[in-house]
C-alpha positions in Angstrom: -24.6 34.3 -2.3 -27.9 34.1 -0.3 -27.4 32.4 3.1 -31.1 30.5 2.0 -29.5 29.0 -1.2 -25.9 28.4 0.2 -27.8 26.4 2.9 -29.8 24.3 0.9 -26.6 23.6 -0.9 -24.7 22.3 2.3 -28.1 20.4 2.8 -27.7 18.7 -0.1 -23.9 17.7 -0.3 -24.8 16.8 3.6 -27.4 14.5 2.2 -25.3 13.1 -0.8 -21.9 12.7 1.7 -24.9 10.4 3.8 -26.0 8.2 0.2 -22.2 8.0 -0.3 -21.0 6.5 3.7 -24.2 4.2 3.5 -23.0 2.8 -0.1 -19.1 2.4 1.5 -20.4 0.5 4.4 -22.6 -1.9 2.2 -19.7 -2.4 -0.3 -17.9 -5.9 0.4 -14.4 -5.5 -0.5 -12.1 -8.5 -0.9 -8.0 -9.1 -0.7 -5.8 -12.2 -0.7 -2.7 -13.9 0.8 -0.7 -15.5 -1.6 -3.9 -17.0 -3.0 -4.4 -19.2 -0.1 -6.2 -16.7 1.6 -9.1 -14.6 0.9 -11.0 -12.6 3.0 -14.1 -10.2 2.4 -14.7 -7.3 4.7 -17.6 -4.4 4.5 -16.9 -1.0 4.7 -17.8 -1.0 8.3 -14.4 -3.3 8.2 -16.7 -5.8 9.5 -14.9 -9.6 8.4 -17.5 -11.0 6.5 -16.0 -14.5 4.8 -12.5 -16.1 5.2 -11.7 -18.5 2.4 -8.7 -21.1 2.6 -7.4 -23.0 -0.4 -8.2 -26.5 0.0 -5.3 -27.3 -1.3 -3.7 -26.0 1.6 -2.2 -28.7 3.6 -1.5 -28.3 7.7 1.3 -30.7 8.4 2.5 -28.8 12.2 2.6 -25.9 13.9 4.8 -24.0 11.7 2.3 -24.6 8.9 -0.8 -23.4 11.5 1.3 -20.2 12.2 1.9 -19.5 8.3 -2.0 -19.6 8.0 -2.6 -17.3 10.7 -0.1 -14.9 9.0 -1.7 -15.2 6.0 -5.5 -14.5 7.3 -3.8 -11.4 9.3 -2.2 -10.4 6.3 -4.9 -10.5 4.0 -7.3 -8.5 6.5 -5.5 -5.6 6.4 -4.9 -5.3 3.0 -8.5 -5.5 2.9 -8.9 -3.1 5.3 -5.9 -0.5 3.4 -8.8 -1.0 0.2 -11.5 -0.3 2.6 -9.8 3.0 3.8 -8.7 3.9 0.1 -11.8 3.4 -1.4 -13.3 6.4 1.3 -10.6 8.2 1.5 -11.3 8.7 -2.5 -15.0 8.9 -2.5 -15.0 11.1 0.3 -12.4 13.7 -0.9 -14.1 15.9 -2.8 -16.9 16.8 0.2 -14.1 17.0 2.6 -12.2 19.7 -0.1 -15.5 21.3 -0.3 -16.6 21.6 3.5 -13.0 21.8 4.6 -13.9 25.6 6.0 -16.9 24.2 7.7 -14.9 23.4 10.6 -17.0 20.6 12.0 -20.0 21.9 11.3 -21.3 18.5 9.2 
């Protein structure tokens, strides 16, 4: 293959690998703790909202440390979706420019 076409090629998948972080870092993605919890992170893993059931009642401290299990909990299942979510999209340029080594 000519090194001018196989190029513009890698210039291209470079640019579309680009599109496709930018649209993973926009993308808010959302997980919950026994439905008292809800959280929304960005791509970035950036916390964006916590939501707490207002039906959720605080009566002491044990009840505080619940919560704060809960908010824990639920930010890093939102952050496992985050880190699916790339690893998926992602996969196919990292099977294509796996013998790159580095070079994108």
């Amino acid at each position: 293959m000519n090194q001018q076409v196989m190029m513009r090629k890698l210039m291209k998948m470079k640019e579309e690998m680009e599109d496709t972080q930018k649209e993973l870092n926009e993308t808010e993605f959302t997980a919950s703790s026994s439905n008292i919890v809800t959280v929304t992170v960005l791509g970035t893993k950036e916390l964006v909202d916590v939501k707490i059931d207002e039906d959720f009642e605080i009566s002491g401290v044990e009840d505080i440390e619940i919560l704060q299990d809960m908010i824990v909990a639920a930010c890093n299942e939102a952050y496992k979706k985050v880190d699916q979510t790339t690893e998926e999209k992602m996969a196919k340029y990292n099977s294509l420019l796996g013998g790159f080594g580095g070079l994108f």
